[in-house]
ZATORNU-800592 format. One line per field, with one value per residue (C-alpha): x, y, z; residue in one letter. Coordinates in steps of 0.2 Angstrom, whole numbers. Layout:
! ZATORNU-800592
east = X_...
north = Y_...
up = Z_...
guvo = a_...
***
This chain:
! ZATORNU-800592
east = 0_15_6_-9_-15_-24_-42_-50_-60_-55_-38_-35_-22_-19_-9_-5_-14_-33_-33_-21_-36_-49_-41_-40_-56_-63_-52_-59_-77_-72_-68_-85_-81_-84_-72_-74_-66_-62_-51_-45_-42_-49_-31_-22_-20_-21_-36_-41_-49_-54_-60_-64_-50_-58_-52_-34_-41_-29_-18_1_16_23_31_45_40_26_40_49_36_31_51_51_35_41_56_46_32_46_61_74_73_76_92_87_96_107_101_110
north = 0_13_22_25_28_20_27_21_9_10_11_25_20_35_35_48_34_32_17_11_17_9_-6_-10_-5_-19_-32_-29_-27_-45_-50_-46_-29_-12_0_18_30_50_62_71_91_97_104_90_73_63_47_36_21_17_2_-8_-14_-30_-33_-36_-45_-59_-56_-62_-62_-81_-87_-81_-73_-62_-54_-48_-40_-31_-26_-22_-10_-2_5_11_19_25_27_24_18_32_27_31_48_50_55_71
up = 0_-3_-17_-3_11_28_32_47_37_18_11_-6_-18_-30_-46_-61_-72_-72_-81_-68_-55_-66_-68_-48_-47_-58_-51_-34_-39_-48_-29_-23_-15_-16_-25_-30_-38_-41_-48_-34_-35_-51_-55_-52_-64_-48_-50_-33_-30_-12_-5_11_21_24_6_15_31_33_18_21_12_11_-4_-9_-25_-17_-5_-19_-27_-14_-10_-29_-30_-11_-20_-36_-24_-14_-22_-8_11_23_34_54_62_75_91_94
guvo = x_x_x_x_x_x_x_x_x_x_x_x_x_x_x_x_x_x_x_x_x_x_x_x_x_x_x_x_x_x_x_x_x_x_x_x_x_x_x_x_x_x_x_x_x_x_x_x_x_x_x_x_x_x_x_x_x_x_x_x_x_x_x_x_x_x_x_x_x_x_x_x_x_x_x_x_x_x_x_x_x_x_x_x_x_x_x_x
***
């Protein structure tokens, strides 16, 4: 979930692309969930989908494959991991 963000209930994953946004959206509806989606700003090119976070109730990482993945798209949403300061 590094491209979006944790709501009390629902989770919003944004992205530049709304096909990218639609696309989730239908896989989720496939799933038998709820999904919605909005362009948010109306001078930004910045397209959400929210959903429930029951979607991901239970969810884990176990094979090996699916842990890289995830370690892969962490660095493309992120970019780089942030190294702890110093006390001072």
């Amino acid at each position: 979930m590094h491209d979006g963000t944790v709501h009390r209930r629902t989770l919003r994953i944004s992205q530049r692309e709304e096909e990218y946004v639609l696309l989730l959206k239908s896989l989720i509806l496939r799933m038998g969930k709820r999904a919605w989606t909005y362009r948010e700003g109306a001078a930004r090119n910045l397209y959400v989908v929210e959903f429930s976070k029951t979607l991901v109730d239970g969810q884990r990482l176990i094979a090996r494959t699916d842990i890289i993945h995830y370690v892969r798209g962490y660095f493309d949403a992120e970019g780089s991991v942030a190294s702890p300061t110093a006390p001072d």
